[in-house]
C-alpha positions as CSV (number, residue, x, y, z in Angstrom):
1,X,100.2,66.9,109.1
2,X,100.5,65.2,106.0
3,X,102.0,67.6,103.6
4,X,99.0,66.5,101.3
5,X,96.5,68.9,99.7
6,X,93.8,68.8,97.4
7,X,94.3,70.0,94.1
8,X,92.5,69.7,90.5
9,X,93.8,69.6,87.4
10,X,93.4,69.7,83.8
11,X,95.7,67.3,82.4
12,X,96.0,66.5,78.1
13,X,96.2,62.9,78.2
14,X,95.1,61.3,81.3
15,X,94.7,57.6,79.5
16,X,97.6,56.2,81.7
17,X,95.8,57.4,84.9
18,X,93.4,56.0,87.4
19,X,92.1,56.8,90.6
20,X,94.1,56.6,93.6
21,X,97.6,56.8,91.2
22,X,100.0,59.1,93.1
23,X,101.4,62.0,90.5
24,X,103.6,64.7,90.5
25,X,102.9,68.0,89.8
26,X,105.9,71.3,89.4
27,X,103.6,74.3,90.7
28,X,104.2,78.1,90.3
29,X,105.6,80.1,92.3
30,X,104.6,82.7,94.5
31,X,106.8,84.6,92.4
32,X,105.2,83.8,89.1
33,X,101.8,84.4,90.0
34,X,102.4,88.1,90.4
35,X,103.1,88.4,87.3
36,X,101.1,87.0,85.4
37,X,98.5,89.5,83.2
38,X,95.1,88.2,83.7
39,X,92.7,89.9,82.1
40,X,88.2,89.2,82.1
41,X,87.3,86.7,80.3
42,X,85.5,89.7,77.8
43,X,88.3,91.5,77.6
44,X,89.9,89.8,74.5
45,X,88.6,88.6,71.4
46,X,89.4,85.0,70.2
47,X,91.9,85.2,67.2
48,X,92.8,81.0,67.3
49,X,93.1,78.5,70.2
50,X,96.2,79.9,71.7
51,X,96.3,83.9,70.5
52,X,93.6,86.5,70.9
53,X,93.4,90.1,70.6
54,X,92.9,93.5,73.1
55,X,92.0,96.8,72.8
56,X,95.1,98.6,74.8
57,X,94.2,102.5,75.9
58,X,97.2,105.6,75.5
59,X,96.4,106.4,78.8
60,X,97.5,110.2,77.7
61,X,95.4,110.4,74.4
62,X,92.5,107.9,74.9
63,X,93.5,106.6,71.8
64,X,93.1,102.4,71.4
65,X,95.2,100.2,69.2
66,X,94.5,96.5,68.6
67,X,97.3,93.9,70.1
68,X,97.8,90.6,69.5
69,X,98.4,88.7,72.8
70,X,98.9,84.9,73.7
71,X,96.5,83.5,75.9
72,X,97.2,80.8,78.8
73,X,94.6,79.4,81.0
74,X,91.4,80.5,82.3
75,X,91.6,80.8,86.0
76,X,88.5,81.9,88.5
77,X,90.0,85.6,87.9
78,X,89.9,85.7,84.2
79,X,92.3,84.6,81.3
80,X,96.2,84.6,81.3
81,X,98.2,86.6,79.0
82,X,101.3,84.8,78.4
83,X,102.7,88.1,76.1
84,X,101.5,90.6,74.5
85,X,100.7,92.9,77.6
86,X,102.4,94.1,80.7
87,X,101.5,94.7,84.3
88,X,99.4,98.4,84.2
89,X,98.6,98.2,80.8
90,X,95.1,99.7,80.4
91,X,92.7,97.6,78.2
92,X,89.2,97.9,77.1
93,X,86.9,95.3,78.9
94,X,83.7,95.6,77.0
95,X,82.5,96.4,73.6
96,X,85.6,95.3,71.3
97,X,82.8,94.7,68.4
98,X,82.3,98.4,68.3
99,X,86.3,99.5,67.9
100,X,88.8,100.0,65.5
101,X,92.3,101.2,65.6
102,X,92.4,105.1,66.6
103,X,88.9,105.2,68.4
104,X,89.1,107.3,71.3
105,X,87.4,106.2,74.4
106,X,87.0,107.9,77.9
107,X,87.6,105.0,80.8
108,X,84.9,105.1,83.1
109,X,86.7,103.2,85.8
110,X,89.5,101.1,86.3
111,X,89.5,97.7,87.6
112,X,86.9,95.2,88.0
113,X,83.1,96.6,88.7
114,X,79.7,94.9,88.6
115,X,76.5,95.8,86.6
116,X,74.5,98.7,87.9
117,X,77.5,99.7,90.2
């Protein structure tokens, strides 16, 4: 076994690079990855390249309030908040055009679900 594995990147400036050039690459950890906030990609709402903005539920009251949150990359499972929201933290997924501060909402289900399901 080679120790090799396939990987893909997204690199900023790749000018210097050709194909074939061996790189180096620091990964996350295990220990990183869980946690890391990653919320749908419709969750947020885009506030400048590197900030956007969620609804977060009171899960006691219903009540949403507006937070500012730093996004990292998009990843098959959604986008990375880097701050801004914590592990558990309930947000709204769809319909941020319709909300303001103070709405209340009722959640109709937590986690991820499908149309029609």
């Amino acid at each position: 076994m080679s120790g090799l594995y396939p990987v893909v990147l997204n690199i900023d400036d790749s000018s210097g690079l050709r194909p074939g050039l061996r790189v180096e690459v620091q990964g996350r950890t295990d220990n990183f990855a869980k946690q890391t906030v990653v919320i749908p990609l419709s969750a947020y709402r885009v506030v400048n390249t590197s900030q956007g903005a969620v609804f977060v539920v009171d899960i006691n009251s219903g009540i949403v309030s507006q937070q500012q949150v730093e996004l990292g990359n998009i990843t098959d499972a959604g986008i990375e908040v880097i701050k801004g929201l914590n592990i558990g933290d309930l947000i709204v997924a769809k319909g941020q055009a319709t909300l303001r501060d103070g709405d209340r909402v009722i959640p109709i289900g937590v986690g991820v679900s499908r149309f029609n399901e």
